[in-house]
N, C-alpha and C positions, 0 to 999 in steps of 0.2 A: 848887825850881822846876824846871817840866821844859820844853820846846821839844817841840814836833810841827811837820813840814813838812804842810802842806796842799795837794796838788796837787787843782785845781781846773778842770784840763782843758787843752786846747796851742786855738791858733787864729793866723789867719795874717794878717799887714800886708806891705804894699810895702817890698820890700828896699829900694829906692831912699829911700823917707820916714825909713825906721829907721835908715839910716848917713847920709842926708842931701847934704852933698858930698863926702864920702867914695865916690873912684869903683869904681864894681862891680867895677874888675880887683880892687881889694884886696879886698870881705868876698865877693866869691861862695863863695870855697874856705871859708868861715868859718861860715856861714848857708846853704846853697844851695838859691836860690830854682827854683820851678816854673816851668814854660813860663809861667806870668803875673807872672813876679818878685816873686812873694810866697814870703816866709820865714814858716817856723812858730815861734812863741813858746810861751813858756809863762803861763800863769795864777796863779802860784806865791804862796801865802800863805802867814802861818806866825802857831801856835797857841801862848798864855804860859799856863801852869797856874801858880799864884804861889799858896799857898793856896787860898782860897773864890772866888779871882779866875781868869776864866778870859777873856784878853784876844787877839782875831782879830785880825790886821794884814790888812786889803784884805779883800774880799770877791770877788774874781773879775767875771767878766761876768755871771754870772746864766742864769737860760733863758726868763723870760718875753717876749724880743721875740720881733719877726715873725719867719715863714721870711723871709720879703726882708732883714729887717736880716741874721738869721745867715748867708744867703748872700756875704755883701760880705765875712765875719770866717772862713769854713769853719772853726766850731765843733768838733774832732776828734777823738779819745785816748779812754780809757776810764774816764778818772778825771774823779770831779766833786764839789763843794763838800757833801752830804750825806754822801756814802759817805764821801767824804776825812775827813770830822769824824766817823764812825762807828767810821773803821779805829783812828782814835784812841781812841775810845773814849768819845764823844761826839754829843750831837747841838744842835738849833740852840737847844732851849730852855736848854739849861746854860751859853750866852756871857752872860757878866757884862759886856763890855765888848766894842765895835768901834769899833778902830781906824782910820781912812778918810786915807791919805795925801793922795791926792786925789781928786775928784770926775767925774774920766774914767770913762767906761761898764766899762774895763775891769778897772776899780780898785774901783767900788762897787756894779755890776749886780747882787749878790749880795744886798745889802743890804734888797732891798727884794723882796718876791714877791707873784703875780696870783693872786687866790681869788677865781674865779667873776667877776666884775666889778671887783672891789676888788684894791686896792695895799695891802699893809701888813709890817709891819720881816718880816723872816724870822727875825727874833732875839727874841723877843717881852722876855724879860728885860732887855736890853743896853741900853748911855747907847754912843748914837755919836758917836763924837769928830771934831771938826771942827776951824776956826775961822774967827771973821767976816770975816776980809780974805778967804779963799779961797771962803768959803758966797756972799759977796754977789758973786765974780765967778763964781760958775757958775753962780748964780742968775737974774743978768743979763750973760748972755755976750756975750762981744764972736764978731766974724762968723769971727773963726778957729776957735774952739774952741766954736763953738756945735753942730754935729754931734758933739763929745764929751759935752757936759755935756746927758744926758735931764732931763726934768721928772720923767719916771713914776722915776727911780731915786735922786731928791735930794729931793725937796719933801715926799712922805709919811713921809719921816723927822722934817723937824719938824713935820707934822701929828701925829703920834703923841705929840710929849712927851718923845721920850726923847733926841733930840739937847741935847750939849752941846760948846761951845767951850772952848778949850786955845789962848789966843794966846800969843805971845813972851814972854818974859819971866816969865809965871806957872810958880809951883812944880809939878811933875811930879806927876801928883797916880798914877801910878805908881812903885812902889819900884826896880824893879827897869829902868827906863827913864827916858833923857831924850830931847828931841826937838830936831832940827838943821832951823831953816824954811830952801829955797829958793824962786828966784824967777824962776829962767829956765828951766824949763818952763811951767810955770803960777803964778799967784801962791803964796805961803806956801805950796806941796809940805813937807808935813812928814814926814820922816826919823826912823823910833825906833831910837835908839840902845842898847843892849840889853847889860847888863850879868850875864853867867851865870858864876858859878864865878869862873874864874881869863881869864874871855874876855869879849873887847868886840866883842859884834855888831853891826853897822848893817844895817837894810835898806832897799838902797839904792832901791827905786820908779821910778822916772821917768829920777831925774839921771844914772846908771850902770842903764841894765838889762841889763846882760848883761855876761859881761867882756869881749866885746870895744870896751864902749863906754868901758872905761876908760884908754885917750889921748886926752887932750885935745880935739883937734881931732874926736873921735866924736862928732860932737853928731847927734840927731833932728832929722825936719824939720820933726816936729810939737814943738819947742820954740817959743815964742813970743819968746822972748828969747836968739838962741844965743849971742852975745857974753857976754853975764852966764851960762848954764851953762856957757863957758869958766870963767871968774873962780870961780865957784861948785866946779869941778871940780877948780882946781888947790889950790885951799885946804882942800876935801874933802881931798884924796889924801895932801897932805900931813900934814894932822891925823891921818889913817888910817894912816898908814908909822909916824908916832912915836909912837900909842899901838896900836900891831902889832895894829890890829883886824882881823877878819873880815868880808868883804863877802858880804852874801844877799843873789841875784840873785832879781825877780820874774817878770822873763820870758824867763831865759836858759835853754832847754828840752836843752840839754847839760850844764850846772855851773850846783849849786845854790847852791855859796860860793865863796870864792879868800881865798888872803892874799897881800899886797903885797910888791912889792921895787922896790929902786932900781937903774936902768939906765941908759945912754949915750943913751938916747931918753926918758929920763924915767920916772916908776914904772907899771909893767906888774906883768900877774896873775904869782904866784909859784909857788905849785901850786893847784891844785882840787880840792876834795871834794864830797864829800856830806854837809851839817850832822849826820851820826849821828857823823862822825868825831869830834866834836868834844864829842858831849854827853855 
């Protein structure tokens, strides 16, 4: 089994939405925002060669919206979702599988691409993985996260046929993964836990993007639920400390991993690398 990191380009949100109540004196030195308090993140995916199984986590933001939408996100970096699967040594018709944590713009805009008039997968081979608690709330979004959840980057997937659901409970129908659902970002945010070698990776998505979202009280503000990604967070961390896993950040555009330790304020990142360290 091999790992590829897929950088998929950097793009920018309101420092204030991304640490939440967490106030500026703390993450300015951490993040530092532009004269319009936007921090840049990262788009960061990552690629499972398993055999004849070639499985994408996230698909990034995509390029087929407006200038107006990518004005609002300033789109930046040199690195993008084809070339990234290229360097690898790949391209889009060889994914045998996408995996979609969740159905935010900036998590499955990739998934899906514009030819000529038409929408259709950018994956043409690939079963996208979903599931129906999370399919039917971005489907019928409620009025907070309806600006996340596009029509044109969720619904031609399962026009196509090739979307499939992964709810709770059901067998992994990867070897080499299992999946941890949350529910205070979004509904069922589902988490692949990622088992290589002698190493237990998570990637973490939504609940932890970046390490410094990992104390507790770092919640987004684009959570829907922040009191339960409290609950969800410290029950994360602590499953993470005792089986001394690895966290892969998706949109921490400084540190692509961290391992854990326990502190007098509670478990904070331990050192940081780069996932080549490790494979």
């Amino acid at each position: 089994m091999e790992l590829h990191v897929i950088e998929s380009g950097l793009f920018k949100l309101d420092g204030g939405a991304m640490f939440g109540v967490v106030p500026k004196s703390l993450w300015k030195d951490k993040n530092v925002p532009d004269e319009n308090n936007m921090c840049t993140w990262a788009l960061r995916l990552l690629l499972i060669e398993d055999g004849d199984r070639l499985t994408l986590i996230d698909t990034g933001i995509g390029d087929k919206q407006s200038e107006k939408f990518f004005s609002y996100y300033f789109l930046h970096g040199d690195e993008n979702l084809k070339d990234s699967l290229k360097k690898a040594g790949f391209g889009f018709d060889d994914i045998t599988d996408v995996f979609l944590t969740h159905l935010h713009f900036d998590h499955c805009g990739g998934a899906i691409k514009r030819e000529g008039g038409s929408l259709t997968p950018t994956f043409p081979n690939a079963i996208y993985w979903s599931n129906s608690s999370h399919w039917n709330w971005a489907t019928e979004p409620n009025l907070r996260e309806k600006a996340s959840f596009l029509k044109e980057n969720i619904l031609p997937i399962e026009e196509s046929g090739q979307l499939k659901f992964l709810e709770p409970g059901d067998p992994s129908p990867f070897s080499f993964m299992d999946v941890i659902y949350v529910d205070g970002h979004t509904e069922k945010m589902m988490l692949p836990r990622i088992k290589f070698k002698d190493q237990t990776l998570i990637y973490c998505a939504d609940l932890i993007p970046s390490a410094y979202h990992i104390p507790v009280p770092w919640v987004m503000a684009y959570d829907t639920r922040p009191l339960l990604t409290m609950d969800e967070k410290v029950r994360f961390l602590d499953d993470a400390i005792s089986e001394n896993c690895t966290l892969f950040f998706e949109h921490d555009h400084q540190q692509q991993c961290c391992s854990l330790e326990k502190s007098e304020r509670g478990i904070r990142m331990k050192d940081h690398f780069p996932l080549s360290e490790i494979l």
